[in-house]
C-alpha atoms as one frame of an Amber mdcrd trajectory, in Angstrom:
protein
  36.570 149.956 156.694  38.013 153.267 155.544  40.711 152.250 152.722  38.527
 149.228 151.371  37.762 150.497 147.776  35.632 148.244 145.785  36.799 147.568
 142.469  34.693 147.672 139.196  33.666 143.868 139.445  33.188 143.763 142.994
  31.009 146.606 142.435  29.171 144.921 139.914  28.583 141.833 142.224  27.948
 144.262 145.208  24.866 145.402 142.704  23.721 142.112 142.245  23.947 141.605
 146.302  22.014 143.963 146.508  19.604 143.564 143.993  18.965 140.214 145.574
  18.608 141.604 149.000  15.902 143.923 147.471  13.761 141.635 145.831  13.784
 139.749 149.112  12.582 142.266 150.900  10.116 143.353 148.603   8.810 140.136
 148.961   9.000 139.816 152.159   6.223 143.832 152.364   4.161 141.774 149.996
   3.817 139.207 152.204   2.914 141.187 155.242   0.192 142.680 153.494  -1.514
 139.739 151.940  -1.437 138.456 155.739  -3.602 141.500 156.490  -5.971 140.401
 153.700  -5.796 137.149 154.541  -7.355 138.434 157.803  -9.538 140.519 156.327
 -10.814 138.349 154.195 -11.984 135.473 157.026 -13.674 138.525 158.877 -10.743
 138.323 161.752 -10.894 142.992 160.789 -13.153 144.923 159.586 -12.726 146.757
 156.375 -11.536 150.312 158.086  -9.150 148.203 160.449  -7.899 145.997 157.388
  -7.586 149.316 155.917  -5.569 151.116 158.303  -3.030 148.107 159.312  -2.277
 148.126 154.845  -1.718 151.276 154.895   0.780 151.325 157.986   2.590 148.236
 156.791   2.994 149.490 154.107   4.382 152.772 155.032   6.990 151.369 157.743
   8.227 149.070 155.242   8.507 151.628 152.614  10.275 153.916 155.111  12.567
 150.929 155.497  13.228 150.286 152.425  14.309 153.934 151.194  15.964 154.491
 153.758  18.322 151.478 153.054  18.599 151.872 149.413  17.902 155.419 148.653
  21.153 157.494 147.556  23.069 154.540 147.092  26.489 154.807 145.862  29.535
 152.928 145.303  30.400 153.728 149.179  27.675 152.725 150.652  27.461 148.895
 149.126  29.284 147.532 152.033  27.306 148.530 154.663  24.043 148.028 152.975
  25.128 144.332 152.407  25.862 143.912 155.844  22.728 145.476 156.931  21.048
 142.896 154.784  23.108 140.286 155.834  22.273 141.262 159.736  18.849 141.254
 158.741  18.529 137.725 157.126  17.515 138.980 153.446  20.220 137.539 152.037
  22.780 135.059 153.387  26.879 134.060 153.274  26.389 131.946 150.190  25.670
 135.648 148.622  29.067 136.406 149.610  30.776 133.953 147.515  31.899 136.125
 144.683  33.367 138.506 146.684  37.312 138.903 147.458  38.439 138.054 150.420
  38.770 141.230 151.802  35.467 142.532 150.957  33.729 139.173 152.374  35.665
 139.635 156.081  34.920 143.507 156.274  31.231 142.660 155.005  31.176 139.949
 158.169  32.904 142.568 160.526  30.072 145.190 159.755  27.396 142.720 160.212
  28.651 141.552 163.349  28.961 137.964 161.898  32.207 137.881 161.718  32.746
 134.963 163.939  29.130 133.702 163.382
């Protein structure tokens, strides 16, 4: 991957990726939690268990999340769209917009390459 620059519009549609991606997996926290509640709310844990299971849902998947998207730059759009490619948040049809080049090195560093 060293030598595959990105140029200004695949940079802008690397953003959007992205973007996408993120929503996703905001949604996909959001959901977690109200699973927990959901729980909670049928008496299934008590209010300090409920309590404790939020609050470390929360925190993995906020750990998760920064540590994905935090600091990113131009350099790092590749590999967080293949991370989020790997991890199902967003799919090949998000590819579509992409060169060529940038949608086989995105599928080599997903390890979907030949999916």
């Amino acid at each position: 991957m060293n030598g595959l620059e990105l140029t200004k519009s695949q940079k802008k549609i690397a953003r959007q990726v992205i973007e996408k991606g993120l929503q996703k997996e905001y949604v996909d926290g959001i959901l977690k939690l109200e699973n927990i509640i959901s729980k909670w709310k049928v008496n299934m844990l008590s209010n300090r268990d409920a309590w404790f299971e939020l609050r470390k849902k929360l925190t993995k998947h906020d750990d998760h999340i920064a540590g994905r998207y935090n600091n990113m730059g131009g350099s790092k759009y590749l590999y967080i769209i293949a991370a989020q490619l790997a991890d199902g948040v967003i799919n090949r049809d998000d590819l579509a917009n992409f060169d060529e080049d940038v949608r086989s090195a995105i599928l080599l560093l997903s390890g979907m390459e030949n999916d």
